[in-house]
N, C-alpha and C positions, 0 to 999 in steps of 0.2 A: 504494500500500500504506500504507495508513492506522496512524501508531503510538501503541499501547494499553496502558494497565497491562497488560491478561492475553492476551497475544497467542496468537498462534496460540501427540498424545501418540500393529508396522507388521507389515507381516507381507508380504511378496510370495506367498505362495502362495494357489491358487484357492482356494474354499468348497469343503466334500465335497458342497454338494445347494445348487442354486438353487431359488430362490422359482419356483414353479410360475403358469404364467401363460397366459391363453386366445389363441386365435388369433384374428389381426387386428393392425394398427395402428389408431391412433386418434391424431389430432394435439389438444392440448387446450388453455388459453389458454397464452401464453408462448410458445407454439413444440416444448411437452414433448411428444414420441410417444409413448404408452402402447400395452400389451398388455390392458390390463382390469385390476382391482383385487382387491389382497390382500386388501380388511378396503376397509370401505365407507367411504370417502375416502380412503383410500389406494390412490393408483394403482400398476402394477406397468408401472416404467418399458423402458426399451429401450437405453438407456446401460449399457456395459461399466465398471469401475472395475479390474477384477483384469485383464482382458487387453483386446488392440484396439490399445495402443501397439506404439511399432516396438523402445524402448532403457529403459532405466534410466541414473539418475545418483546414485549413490550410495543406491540401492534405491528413489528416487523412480523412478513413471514418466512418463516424457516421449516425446514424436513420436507425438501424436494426431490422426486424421481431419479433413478441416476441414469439420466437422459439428458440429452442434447436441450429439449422444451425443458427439462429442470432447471439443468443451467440457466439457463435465460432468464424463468422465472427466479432463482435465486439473485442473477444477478442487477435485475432490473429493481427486485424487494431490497436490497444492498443500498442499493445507490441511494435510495431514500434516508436511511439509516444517518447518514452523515447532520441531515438536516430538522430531523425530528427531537423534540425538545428530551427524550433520554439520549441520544445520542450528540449533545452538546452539555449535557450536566453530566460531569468527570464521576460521580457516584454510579450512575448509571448505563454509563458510555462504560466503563469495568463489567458489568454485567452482559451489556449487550455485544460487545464488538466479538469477543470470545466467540460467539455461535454465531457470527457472519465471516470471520476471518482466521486465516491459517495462524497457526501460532506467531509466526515472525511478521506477519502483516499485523497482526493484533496488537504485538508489541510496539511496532513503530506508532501504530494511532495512538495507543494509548500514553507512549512515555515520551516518545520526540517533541521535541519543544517547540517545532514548528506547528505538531498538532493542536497542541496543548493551548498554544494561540490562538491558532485559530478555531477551536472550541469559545474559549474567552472574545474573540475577537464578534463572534454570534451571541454572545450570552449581552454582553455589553453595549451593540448593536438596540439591540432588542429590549433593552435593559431588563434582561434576568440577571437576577442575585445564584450565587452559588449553586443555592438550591432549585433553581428554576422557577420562579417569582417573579412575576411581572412587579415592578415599582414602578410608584406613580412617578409622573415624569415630573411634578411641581415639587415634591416632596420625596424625595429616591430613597429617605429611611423609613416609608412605609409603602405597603403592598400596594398596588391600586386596585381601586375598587370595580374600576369600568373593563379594562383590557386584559386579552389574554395572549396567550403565545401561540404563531401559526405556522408550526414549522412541519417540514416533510415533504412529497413527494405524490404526483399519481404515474402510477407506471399505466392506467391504463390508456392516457393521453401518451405516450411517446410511442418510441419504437425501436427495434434492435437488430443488429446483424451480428450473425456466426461467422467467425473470421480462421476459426483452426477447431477441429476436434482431432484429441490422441486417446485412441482408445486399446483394452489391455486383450487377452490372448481368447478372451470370451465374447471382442466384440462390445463390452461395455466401455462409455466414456469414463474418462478416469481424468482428462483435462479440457477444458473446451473455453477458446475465445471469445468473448461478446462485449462487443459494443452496443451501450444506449445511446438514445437522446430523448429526453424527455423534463414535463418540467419538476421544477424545485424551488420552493420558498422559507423563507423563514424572518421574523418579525414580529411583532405586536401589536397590536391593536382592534378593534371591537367589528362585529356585523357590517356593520353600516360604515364602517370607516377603514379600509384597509390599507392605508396612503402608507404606514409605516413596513408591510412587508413586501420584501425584496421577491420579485420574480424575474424567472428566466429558463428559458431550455437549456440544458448544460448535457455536453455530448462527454461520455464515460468509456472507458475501456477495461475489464475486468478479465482477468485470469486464472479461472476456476478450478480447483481441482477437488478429487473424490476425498472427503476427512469422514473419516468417522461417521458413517450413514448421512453424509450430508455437504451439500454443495459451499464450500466455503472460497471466498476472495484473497489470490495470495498477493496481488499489486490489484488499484483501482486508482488511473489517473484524468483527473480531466483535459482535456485536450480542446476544447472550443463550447463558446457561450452566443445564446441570441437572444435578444432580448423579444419579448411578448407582453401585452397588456391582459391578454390572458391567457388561463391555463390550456385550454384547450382551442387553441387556434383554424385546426382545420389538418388532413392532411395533404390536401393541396399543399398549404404555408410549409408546412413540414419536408415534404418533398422536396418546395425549392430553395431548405435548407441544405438537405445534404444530395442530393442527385439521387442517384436509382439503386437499387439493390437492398433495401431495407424492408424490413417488414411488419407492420402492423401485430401487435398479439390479436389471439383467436378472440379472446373476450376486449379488445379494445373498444374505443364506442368516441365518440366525439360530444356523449350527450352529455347535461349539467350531472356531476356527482353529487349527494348530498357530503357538503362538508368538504369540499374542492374550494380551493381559495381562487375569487374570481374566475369563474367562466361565464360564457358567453350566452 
């Protein structure tokens, strides 16, 4: 896990309507299965992001398939993690990174002091105290009464590409490359007023391998950011962020999520 000025902004519930997609599998370069395509380079992938795990950990999902669509699914639920308020309070970010990352990726989030910043550098941001506490902003030694903290990710607004799978003598994946892009937020402030959190699509690249019954991150670097006014822009927009070859998840959807920060 590679550490960045802007490192790794959630919603656990499904889409009301998935992206509609043709009958067939099709395996494509990478190792990606598609169903056929949204929009003409845009594939309409077969990877789950909202369900297909076994648990959550602190509304991350984790105990995924040990498949190609696991990985994905693990590593698109990952990407959120960075931006969700346990995973910016250092009590909790202990708990949580452990069961998304390989031991030596865990270590660097949790103890390199680039991290460590930039956890602090979101908490402060945002103004959480330690403990993840919104302070009022007139009054910063007491809690505020009106706002709360909106941080984390929808994976089922982005989209991902299989860049490498290595798989072991039975055939199963045992390493497999994926890149997201999708969006991410994180801030403070109430319903009706969102002006204080930070959004943006942020394009990730993850290198997964098989641990311990479960898809964990041994590097996750961000590579490029676009800015959006909202979370789920379209995948037109998305398209002609990154060109062709990427693919939409099975359960993706463009519709409002309850509890998605600004959409459309």
């Amino acid at each position: 896990m590679n550490s960045r000025s802007e490192a790794p902004v959630a919603t656990s519930e499904a889409p009301s309507e998935s992206v509609s997609a043709s009958v067939g599998v099709t395996t494509v370069e990478g190792g990606m299965t598609v169903t056929g395509e949204v929009l003409p380079g845009l594939w309409q992938g077969t990877a789950t992001v909202a369900s297909g795990n076994a648990r959550e950990v602190y509304g991350i999902r984790v105990g995924w398939p040990q498949t190609v669509d696991g990985a994905v699914g693990a590593a698109m639920n990952i990407t959120v993690a960075d931006r969700c308020l346990p995973g910016v309070v250092e009590s909790t970010a202990h708990e949580l990174f452990p069961q998304l990352y390989t031991s030596k990726s865990a270590n660097v989030a949790l103890y390199d002091p680039a991290w460590i910043g930039y956890r602090k550098g979101i908490r402060d941001a945002s103004r959480l105290n330690d403990d993840g506490v919104v302070m009022d902003a007139n009054n910063p030694a007491l809690p505020s009464t009106e706002e709360r903290f909106y941080g984390g990710g929808v994976p089922q607004y982005g989209v991902y590409k299989v860049t490498a799978v290595d798989s072991d003598a039975q055939g199963l994946p045992q390493r497999v490359e994926v890149a997201v892009f999708m969006p991410l937020y994180s801030g403070s402030g109430t319903d009706t007023n969102m002006d204080g959190v930070v959004r943006s699509f942020l394009l990730y690249r993850h290198d997964l391998f098989w641990v311990d019954g479960d898809w964990k991150s041994d590097s996750g670097a961000m590579e490029a950011k676009s800015a959006s006014p909202v979370t789920n822009p379209g995948w037109e927009w998305i398209h002609a962020q990154l060109g062709d070859g990427w693919a939409v998840p099975a359960d993706g959807t463009q519709d409002p999520i309850p509890g998605a920060v600004l959409t459309r």
